[in-house]
Backbone as a ProteinNet text record, in pm:
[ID]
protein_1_A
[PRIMARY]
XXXXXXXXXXXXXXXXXXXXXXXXXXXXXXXXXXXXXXXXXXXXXXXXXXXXXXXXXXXXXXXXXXXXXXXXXXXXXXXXXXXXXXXXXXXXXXXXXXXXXXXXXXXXXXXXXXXXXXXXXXXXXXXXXXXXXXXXXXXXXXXXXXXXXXXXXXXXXXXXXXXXXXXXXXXXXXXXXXXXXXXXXXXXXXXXXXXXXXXXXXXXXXXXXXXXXXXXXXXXXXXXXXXXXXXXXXXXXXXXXXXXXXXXXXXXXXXXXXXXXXXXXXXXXXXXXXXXXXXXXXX
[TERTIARY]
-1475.6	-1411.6	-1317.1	-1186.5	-1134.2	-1093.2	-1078.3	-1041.8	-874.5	-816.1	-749.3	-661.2	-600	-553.4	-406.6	-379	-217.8	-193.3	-88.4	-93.8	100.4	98.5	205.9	300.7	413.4	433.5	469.4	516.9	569.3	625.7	766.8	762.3	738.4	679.6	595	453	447.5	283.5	218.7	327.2	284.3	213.2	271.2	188	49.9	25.1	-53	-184.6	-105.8	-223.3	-268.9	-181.3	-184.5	-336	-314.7	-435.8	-534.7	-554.9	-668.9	-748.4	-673.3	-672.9	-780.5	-682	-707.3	-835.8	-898.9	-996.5	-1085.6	-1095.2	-1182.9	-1215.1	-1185.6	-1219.8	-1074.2	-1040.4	-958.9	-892.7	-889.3	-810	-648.8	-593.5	-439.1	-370.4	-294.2	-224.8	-96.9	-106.2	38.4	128.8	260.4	335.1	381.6	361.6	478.4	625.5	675.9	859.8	897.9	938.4	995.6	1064.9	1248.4	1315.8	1295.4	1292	1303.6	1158	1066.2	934.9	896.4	951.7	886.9	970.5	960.5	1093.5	1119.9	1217.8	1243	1114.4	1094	970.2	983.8	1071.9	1044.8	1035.7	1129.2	1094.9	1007.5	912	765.9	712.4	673.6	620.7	633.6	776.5	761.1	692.3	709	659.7	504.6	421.1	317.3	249.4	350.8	333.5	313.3	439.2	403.2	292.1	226.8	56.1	-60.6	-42.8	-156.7	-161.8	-265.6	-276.5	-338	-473.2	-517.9	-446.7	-402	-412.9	-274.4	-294.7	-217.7	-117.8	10.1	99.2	166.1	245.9	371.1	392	430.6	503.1	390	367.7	253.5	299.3	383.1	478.4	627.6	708.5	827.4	944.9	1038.6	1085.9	1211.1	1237.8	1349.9	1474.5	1438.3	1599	1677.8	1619.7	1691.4	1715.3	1624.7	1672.7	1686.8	1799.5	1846	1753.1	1702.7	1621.5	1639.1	1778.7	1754.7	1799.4	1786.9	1764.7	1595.7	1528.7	1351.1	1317.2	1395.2	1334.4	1369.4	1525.9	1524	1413.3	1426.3	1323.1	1193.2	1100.8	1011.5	986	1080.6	1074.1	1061	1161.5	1190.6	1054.3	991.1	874.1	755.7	757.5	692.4	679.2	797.6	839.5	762.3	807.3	753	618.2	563.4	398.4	306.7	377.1	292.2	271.2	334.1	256.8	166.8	183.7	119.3	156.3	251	355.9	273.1	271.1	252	312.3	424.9	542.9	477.8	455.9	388.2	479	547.6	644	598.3	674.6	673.5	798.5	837.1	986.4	1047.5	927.3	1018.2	932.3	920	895.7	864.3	850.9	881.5	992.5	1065.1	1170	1293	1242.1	1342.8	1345.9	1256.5	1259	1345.9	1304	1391.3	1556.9	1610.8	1700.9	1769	1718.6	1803.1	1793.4	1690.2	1680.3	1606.1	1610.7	1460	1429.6	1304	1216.3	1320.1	1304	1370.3	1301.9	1397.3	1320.8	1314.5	1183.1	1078.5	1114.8	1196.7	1263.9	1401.8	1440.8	1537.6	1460.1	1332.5	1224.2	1172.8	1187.8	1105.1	1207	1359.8	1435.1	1437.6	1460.6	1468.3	1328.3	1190.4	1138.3	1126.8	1201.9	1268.4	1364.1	1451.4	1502.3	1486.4	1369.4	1295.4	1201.6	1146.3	1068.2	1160.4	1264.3	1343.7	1418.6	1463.7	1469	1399.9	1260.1	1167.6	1088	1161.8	1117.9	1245	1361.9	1408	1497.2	1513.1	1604.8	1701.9	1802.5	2005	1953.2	2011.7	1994.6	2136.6	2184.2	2311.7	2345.6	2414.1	2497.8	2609.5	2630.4	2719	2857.1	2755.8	2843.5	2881.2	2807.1	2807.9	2689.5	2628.6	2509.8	2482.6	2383.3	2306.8	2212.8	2177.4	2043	2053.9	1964.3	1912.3	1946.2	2043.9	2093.2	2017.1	1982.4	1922.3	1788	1707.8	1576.7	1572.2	1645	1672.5	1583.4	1610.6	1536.2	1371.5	1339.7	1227.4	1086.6	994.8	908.5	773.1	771.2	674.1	598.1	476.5	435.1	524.5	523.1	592.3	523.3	613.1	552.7	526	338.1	291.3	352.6	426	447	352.3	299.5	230.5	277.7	243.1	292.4	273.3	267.7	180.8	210.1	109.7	73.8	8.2	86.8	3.1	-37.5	83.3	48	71.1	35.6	84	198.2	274.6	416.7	422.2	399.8	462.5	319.6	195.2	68.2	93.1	187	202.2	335	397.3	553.6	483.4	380	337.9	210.8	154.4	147.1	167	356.2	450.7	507.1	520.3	635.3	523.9	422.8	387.1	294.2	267.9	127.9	-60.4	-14	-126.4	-78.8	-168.9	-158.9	-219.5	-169.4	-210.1	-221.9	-346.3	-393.8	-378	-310.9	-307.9	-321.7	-463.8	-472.3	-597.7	-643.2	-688.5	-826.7	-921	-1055.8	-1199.5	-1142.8	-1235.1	-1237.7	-1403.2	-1442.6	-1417.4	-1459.6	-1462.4	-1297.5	-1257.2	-1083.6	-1045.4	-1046.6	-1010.9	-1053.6	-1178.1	-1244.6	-1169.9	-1156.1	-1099.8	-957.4	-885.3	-784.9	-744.6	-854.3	-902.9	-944.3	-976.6	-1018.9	-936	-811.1	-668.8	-578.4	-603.4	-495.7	-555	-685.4	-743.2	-737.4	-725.8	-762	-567.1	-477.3	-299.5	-309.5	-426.7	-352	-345.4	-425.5	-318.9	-453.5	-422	-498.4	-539.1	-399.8	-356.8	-479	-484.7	-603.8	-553.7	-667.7	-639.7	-719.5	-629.3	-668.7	-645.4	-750.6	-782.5	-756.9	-702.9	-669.5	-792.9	-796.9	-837.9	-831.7	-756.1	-743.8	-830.3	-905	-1038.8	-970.8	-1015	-969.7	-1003.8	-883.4	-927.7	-877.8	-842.7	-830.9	-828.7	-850.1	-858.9	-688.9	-664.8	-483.6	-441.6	-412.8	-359.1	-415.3	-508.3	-592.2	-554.6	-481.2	-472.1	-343.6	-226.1	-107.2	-49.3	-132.2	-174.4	-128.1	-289.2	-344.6	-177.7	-132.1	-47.7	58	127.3	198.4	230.5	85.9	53.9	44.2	0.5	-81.6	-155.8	-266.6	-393.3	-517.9	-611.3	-709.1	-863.3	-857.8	-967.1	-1080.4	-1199.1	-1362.8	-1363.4	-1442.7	-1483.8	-1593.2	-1650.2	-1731	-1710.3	-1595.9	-1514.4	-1459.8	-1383	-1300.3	-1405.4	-1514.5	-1656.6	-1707.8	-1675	-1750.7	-1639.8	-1513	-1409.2	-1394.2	-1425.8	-1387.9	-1469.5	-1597.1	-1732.7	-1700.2	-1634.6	-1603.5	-1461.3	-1351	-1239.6	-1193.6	-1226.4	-1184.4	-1260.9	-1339	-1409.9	-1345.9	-1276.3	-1217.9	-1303.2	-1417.2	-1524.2	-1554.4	-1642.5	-1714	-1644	-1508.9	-1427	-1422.1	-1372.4	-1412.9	-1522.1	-1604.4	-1766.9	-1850.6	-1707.6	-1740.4	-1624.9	-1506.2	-1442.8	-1477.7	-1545.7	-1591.3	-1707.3	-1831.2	-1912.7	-1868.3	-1782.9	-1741.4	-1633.7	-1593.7	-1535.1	-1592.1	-1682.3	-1833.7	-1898.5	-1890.9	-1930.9	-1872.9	-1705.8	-1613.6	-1606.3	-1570.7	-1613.3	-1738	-1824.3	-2000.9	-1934.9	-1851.8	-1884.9	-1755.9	-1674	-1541.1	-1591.5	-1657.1	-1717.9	-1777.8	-1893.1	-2000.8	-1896.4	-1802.8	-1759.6	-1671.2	-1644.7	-1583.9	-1400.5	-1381.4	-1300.3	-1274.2	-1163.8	-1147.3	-1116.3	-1126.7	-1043.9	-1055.7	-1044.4	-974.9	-852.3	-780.1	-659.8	-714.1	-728.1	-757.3	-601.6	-580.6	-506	-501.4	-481.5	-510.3	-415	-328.2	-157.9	-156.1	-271.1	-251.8	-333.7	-424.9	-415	-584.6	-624.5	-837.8	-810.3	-933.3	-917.8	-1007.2	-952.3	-996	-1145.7	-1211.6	-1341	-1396.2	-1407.2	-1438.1	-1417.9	-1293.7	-1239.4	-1357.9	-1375.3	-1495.3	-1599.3	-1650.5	-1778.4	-1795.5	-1713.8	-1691.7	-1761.9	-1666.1	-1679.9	-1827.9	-1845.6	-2025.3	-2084.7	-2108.3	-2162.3	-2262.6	-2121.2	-2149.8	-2162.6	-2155.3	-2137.2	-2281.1	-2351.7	-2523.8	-2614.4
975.4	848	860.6	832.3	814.7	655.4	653.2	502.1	497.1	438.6	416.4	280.5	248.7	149.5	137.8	-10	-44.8	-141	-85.4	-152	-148.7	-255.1	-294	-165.9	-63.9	-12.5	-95.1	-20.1	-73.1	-1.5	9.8	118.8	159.6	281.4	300.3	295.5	229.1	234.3	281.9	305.3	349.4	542.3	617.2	740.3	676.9	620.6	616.7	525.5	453.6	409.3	449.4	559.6	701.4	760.4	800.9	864.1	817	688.2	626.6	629.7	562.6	591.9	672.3	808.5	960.3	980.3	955.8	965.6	859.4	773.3	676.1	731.7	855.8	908.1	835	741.2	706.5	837.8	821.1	903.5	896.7	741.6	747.6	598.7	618.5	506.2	508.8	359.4	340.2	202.2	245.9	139.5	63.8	-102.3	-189.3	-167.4	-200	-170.2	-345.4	-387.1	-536.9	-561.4	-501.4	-440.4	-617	-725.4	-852.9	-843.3	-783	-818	-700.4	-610.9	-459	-330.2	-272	-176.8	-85.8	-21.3	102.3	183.4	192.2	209.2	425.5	440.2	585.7	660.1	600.6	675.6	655.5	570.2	512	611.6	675	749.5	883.9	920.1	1040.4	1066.9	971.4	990.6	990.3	882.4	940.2	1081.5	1096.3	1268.1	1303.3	1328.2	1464.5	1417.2	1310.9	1285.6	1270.4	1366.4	1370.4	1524.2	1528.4	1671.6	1637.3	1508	1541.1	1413.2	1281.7	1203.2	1173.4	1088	1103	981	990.2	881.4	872.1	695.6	642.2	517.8	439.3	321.3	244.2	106.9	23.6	-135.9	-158.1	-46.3	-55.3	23.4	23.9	-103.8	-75.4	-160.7	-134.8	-163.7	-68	-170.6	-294.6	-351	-317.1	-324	-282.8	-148.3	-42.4	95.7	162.2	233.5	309.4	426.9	447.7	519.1	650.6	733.7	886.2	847.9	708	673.7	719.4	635.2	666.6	795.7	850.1	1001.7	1068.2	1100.5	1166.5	1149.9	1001.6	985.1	1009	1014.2	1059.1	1205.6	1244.9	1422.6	1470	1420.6	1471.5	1420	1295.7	1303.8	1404.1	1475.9	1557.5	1678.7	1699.9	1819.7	1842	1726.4	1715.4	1698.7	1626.5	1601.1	1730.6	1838.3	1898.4	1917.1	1808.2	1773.5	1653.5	1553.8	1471.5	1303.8	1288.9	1163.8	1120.2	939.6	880.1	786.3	777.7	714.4	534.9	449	332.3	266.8	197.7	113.8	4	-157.1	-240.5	-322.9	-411.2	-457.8	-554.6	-554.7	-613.3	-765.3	-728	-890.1	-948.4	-935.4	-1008.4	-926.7	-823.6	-736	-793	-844.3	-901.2	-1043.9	-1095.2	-1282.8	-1268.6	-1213.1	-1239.8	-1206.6	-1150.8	-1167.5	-1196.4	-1321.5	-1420.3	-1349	-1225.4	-1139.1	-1184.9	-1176.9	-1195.9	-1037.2	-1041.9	-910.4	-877.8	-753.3	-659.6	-696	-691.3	-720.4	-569.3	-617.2	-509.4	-394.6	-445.6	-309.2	-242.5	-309.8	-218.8	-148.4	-223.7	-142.1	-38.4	-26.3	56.5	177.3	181.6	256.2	337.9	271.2	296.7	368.2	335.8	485.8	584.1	642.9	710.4	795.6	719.1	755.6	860.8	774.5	822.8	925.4	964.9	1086.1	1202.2	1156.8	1270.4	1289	1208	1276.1	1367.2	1308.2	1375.4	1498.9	1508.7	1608.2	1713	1718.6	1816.2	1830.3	1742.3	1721.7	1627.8	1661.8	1638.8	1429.5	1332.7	1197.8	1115.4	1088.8	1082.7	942.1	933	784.4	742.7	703.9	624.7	805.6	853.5	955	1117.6	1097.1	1217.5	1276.5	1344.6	1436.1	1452.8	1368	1320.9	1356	1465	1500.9	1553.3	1556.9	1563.6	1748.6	1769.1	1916.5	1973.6	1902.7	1977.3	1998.4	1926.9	1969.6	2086.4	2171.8	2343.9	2388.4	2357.5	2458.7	2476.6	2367.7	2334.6	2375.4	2430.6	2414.2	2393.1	2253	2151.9	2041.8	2041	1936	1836.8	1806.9	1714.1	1554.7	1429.5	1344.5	1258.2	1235.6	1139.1	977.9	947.4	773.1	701.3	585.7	494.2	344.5	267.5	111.1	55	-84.8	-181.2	-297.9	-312.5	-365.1	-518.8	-671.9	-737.6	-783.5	-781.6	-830	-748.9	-775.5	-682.6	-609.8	-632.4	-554.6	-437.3	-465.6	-381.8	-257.9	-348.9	-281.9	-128.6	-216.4	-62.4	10.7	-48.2	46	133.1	81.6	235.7	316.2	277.1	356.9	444.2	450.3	507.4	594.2	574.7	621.2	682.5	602.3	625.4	754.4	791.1	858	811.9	694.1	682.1	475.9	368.2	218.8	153.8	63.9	-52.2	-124	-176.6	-353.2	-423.2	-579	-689.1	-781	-822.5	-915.3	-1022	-1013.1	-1148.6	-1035.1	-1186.6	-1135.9	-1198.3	-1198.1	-1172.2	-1078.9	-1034.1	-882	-893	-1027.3	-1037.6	-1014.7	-1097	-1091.7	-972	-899.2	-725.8	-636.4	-682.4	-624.1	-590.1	-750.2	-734.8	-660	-659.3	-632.4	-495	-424.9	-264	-187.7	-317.3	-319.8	-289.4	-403.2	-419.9	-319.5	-216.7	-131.5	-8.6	-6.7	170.7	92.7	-7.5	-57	-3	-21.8	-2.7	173.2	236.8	385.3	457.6	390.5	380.2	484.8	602.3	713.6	785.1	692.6	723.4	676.4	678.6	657.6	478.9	402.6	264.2	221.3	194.2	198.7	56.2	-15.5	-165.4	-125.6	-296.5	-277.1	-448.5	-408.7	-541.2	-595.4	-685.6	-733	-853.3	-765.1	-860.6	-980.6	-1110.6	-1244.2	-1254.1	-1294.4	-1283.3	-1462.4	-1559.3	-1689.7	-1749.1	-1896	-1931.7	-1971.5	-1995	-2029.2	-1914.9	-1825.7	-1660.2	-1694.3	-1670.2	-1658	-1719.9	-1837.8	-1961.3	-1920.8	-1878.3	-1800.1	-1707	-1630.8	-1479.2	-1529.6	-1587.5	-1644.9	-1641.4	-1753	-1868.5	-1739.7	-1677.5	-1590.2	-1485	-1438.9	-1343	-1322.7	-1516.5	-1570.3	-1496.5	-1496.8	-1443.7	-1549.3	-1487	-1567.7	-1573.4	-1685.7	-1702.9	-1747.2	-1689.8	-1730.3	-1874.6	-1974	-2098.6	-2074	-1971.3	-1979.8	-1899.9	-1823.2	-1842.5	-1908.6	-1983.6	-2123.3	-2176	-2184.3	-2305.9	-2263.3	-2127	-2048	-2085.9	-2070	-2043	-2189.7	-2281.5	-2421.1	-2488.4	-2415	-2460.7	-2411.5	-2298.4	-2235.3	-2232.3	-2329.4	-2319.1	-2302.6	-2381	-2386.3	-2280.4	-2231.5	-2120.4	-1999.7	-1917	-1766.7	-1639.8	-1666.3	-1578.1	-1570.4	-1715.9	-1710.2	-1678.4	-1731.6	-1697.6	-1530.6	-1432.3	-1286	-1269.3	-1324.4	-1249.8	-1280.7	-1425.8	-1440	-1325.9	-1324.7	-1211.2	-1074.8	-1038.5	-888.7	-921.9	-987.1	-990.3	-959.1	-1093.2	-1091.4	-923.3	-860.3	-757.6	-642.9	-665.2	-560.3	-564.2	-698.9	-696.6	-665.6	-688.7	-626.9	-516.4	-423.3	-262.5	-232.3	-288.8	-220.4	-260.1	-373.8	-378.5	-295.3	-261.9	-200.3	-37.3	-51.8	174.1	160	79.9	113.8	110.4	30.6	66.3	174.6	249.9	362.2	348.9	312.5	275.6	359.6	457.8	638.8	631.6	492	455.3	330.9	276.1	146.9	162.7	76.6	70.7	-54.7	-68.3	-179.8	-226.3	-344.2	-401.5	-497.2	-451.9	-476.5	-528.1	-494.8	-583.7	-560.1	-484.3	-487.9	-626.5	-710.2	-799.6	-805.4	-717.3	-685.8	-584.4	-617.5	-431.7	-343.6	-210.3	-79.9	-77.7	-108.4	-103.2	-233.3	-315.3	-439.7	-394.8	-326.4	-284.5	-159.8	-38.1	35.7	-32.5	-128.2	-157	-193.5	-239.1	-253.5	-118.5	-12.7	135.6	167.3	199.7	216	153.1	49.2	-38.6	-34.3	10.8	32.2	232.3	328.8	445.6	436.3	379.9	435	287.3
194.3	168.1	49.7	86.8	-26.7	-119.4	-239.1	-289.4	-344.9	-301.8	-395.3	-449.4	-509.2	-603.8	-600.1	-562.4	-598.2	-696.4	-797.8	-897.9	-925.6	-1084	-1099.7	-1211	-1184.1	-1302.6	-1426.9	-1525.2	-1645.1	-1769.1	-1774.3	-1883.1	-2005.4	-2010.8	-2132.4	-2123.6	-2016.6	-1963.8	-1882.4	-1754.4	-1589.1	-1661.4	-1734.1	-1694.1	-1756.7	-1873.8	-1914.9	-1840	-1760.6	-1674.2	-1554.5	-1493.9	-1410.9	-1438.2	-1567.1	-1613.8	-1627.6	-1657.2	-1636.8	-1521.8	-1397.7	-1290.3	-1269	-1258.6	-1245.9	-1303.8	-1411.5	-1504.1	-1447.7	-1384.1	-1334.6	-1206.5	-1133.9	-1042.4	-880.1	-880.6	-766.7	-720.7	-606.4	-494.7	-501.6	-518.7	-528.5	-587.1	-621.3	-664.1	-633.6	-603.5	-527.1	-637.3	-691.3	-702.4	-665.6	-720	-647.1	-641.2	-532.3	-541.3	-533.4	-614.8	-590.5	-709.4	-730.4	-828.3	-966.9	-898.3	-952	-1045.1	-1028.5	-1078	-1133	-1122.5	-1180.1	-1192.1	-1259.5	-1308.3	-1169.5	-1144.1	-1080.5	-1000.3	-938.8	-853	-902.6	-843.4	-832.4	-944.7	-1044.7	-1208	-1275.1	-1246.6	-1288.1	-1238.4	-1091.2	-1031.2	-1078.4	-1087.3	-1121.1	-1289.4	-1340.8	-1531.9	-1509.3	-1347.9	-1368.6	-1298	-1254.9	-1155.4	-1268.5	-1360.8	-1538.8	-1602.8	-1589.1	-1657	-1582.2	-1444.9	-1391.7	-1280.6	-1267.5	-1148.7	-1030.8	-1022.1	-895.8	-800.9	-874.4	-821.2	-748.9	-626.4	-520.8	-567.8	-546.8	-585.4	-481.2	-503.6	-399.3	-443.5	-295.5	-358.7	-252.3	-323.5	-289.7	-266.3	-171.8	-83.4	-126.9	-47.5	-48.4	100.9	62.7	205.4	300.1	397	505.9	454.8	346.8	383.9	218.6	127	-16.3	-25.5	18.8	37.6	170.7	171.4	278	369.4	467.8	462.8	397.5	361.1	312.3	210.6	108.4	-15.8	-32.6	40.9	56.8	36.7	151.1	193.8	44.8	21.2	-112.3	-233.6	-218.6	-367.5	-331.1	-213.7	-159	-194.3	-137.6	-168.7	-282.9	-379.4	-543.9	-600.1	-547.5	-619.2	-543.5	-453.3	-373.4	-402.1	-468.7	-560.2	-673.6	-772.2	-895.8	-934.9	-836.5	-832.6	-722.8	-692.7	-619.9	-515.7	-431.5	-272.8	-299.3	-386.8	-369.7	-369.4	-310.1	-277.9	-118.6	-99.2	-8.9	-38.7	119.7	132.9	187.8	132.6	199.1	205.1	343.4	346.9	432.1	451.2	524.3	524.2	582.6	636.7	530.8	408.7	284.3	261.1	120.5	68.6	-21.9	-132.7	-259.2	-308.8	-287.1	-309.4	-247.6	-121.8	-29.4	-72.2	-78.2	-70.1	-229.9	-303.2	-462.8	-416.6	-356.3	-345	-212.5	-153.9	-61	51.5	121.8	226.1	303	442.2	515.9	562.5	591.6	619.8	759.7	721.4	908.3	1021.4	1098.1	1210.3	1276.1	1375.7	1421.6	1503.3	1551.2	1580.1	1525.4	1439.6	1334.8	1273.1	1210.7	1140.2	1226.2	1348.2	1406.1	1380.3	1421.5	1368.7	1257.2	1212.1	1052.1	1034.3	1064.9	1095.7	1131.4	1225.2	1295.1	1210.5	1123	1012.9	943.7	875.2	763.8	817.9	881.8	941.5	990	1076.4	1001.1	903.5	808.7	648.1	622.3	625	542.1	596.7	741.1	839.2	841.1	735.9	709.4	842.9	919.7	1048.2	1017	1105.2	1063.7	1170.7	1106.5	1135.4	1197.1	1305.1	1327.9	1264	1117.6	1094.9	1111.9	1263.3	1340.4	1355.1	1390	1419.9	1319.7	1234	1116.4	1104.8	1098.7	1104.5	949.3	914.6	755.3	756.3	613.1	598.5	469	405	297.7	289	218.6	226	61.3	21.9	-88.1	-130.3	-1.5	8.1	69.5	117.4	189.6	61.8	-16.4	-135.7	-222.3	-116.7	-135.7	-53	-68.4	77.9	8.2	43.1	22	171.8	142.2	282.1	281.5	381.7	407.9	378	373.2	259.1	420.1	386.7	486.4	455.2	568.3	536	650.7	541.5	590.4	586.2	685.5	741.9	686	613.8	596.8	698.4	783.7	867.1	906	931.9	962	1122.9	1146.5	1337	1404.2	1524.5	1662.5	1662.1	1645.7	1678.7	1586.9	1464.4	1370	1351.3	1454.6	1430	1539.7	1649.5	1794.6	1713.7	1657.4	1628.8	1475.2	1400.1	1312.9	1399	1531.7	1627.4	1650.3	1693.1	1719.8	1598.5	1495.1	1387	1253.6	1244.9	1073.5	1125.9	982.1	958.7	985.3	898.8	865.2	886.4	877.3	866.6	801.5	682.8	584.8	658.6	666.5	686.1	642	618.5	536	611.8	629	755.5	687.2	575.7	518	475.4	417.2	340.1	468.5	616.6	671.2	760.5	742.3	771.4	916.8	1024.7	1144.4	1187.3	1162.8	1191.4	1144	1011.7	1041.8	1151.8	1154.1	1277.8	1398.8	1460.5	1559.5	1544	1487.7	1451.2	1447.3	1410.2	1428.1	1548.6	1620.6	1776.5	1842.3	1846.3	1931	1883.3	1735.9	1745.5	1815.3	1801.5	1849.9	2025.3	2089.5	2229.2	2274.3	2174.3	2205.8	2182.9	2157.1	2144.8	2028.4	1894.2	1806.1	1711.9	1676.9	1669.2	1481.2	1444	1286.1	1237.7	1065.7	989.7	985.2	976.8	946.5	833.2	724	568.6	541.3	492	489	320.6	281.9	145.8	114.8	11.9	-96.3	-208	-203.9	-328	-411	-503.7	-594.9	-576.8	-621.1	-659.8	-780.7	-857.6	-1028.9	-1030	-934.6	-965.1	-841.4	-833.1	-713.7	-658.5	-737	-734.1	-684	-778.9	-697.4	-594	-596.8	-403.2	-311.3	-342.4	-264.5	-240.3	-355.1	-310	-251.4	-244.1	-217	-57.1	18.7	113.7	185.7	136.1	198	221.6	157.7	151	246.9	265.4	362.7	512.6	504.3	644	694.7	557.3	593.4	643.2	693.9	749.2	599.7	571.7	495.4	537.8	514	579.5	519.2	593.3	562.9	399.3	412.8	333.5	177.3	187.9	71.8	-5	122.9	27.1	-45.9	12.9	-92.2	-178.4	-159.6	-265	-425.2	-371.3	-460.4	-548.2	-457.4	-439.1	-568.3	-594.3	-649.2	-812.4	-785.3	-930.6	-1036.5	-925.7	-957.7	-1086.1	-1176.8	-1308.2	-1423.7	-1378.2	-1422.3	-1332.8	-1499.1	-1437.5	-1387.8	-1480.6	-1477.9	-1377.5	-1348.5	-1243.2	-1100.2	-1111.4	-973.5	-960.4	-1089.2	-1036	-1009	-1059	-1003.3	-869.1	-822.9	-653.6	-587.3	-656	-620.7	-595.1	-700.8	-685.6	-562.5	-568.6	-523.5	-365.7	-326.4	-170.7	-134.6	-262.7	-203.5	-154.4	-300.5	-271.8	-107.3	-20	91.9	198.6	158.1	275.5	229	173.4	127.6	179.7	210	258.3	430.6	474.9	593.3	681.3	556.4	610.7	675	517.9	538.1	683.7	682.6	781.1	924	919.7	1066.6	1072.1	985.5	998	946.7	827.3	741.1	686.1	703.3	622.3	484	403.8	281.1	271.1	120.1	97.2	-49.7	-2.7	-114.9	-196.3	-284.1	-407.6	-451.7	-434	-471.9	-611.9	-743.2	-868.9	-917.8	-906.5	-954.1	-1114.3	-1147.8	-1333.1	-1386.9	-1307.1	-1337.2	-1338.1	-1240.5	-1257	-1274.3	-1417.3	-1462.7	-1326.6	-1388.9	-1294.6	-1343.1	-1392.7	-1438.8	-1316.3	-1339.9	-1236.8	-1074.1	-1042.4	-892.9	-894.4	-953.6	-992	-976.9	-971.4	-968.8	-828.5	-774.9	-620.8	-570.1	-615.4	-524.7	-577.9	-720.1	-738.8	-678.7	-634.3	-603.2	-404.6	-358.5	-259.2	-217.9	-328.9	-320.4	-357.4	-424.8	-550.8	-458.8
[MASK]
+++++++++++++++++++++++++++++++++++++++++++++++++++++++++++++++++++++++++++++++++++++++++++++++++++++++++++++++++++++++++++++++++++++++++++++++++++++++++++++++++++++++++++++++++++++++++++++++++++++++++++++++++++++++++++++++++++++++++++++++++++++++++++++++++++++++++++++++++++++++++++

C-alpha cells in the first residue's frame, strides 16, 4: 500500500515541507497547480526534488487548458530528470486554475486528445501540430522512465477516456464509501484495468466541507451531514469527526482492494492528524 499526500506549495517552504513529508514516511506528494492561488507549480517541485531522495513528486493536479500539452510533458520530464525517476504527471480538464481565469474545463474529448498528446511527449514520439512534427528534441539526451500520468477522475466519460489514455486514475467522487464503490464497479465493469487511487480529504471545517462538497458535486452520506451539523461551530470537534469518518473510508477503501490513497491536505490539516488516519488503520 502506498500513501500519499496533496498539498499546497509555497515559496521558501515547499522543499522544506517535502521533507517532512518524506520523513513522516508518505509515498508521494503531489502539488497544487492553480497559478491564481499558488506559486508556479513546477519550480516548487523541482526545489523539492533537491530536498528529498525517496519521495515521489508531481502536480496534484495539473490541467489540459492553461498548459500546452509539450508545455506538461517538458516540465514533466526536467523534473524526471532532476528527481531521479520520480515525477507523477496528475492531470484533469481544469479548475480552480481555470475558473480564476474566466475558463471553463475542456471538454471530454479534446481532453481525451490532448492525452494522446501528452503520452507521446513523454513517450519520446514526434506529435503532429497542425502539420509540423513536435517533440521534445532535447529529451534525446536523457534515458529516464518514462513519467506515469494519472487522471483525476469524476464521472463516466472522463472515467472510460483515462481507461483509454492514463496510467493510473484519481477518484473524486465524494466521502461516501458506497457511491465510490459503485463507482469502482462501473469502471473495472467498462474495461478499465489501471490502478484506481481514491483520494481524501480530512474535514478541518464544516464550511470548507460544505464548499468543497458543492464544488465538486460530490455525494455526501446523510449521516455525515449530522454528524458535522452537531459540531459546527466547534473546529476541534469537526476534525475529530473528520479524521474519525476518514479513518473509516481508508479501512473500507483498503479492504476492497484500494492500491493507495492520496490525502488531500491543502496545507491546511497537519501531516501528523492525516498520519493518524494511516496508523490507525496500518497497527
Amino acid at each position: 500500500m502506498e500513501v500519499g499526500t496533496i498539498l499546497a506549495p509555497w515559496p521558501g517552504r515547499s522543499a522544506r515541507l517535502a521533507q517532512r513529508v518524506e520523513a513522516l514516511g508518505f509515498a508521494s506528494a503531489l502539488f497544487t497547480d492553480s497559478q491564481n492561488l499558488a506559486p508556479e507549480v513546477w519550480g516548487q517541485l523541482s526545489l523539492a526534488a533537491a530536498a528529498t531522495s525517496t519521495l515521489k513528486l508531481g502536480t496534484g493536479v495539473t490541467n489540459s487548458v492553461t498548459r500546452d500539452a509539450a508545455v506538461n510533458a517538458s516540465a514533466a520530464l526536467a523534473l524526471q530528470v532532476e528527481s531521479g525517476g520520480r515525477c507523477i504527471l496528475a492531470i484533469g480538464r481544469g479548475d480552480s486554475s481555470v475558473q480564476r481565469i474566466g475558463r471553463a474545463a475542456m471538454h471530454p474529448d479534446a481532453f481525451e486528445r490532448y492525452l494522446v498528446q501528452l503520452q507521446a511527449y513523454l513517450s519520446g514520439e514526434s506529435v503532429d501540430r497542425d502539420g509540423f512534427e513536435s517533440r521534445l528534441e532535447w529529451a534525446r539526451a536523457f534515458d529516464v522512465p518514462k513519467v506515469p500520468v494519472e487522471v483525476a477522475a469524476t464521472g463516466p466519460r472522463v472515467i472510460e477516456i483515462a481507461a483509454r489514455r492514463a496510467d493510473a486514475i484519481a477518484f473524486a467522487v465524494g466521502a461516501d464509501p458506497d457511491h465510490l464503490a459503485r463507482n469502482i464497479e462501473r469502471a473495472r465493469a467498462a474495461g478499465i484495468e489501471q490502478p484506481i487511487v481514491p483520494g481524501i480529504m480530512p474535514i478541518i471545517s464544516a464550511n470548507n466541507f460544505q464548499h468543497v462538497s458543492a464544488l465538486c458535486g460530490s455525494r455526501v452520506p446523510a449521516k455525515l451531514e449530522r454528524q458535522l451539523r452537531e459540531v459546527a461551530d466547534d473546529d476541534a470537534e469537526t476534525m475529530e469527526v473528520g479524521v474519525e469518518w476518514a479513518i473509516q473510508q481508508c479501512g473500507e477503501l483498503l479492504s476492497s482492494g484500494a492500491p493507495g490513497i492520496h490525502f488531500y491536505t491543502m496545507n491546511r490539516s497537519p501531516a501528523t492528524s492525516v498520519w493518524d488516519c494511516v496508523t490507525a488503520i496500518a497497527y
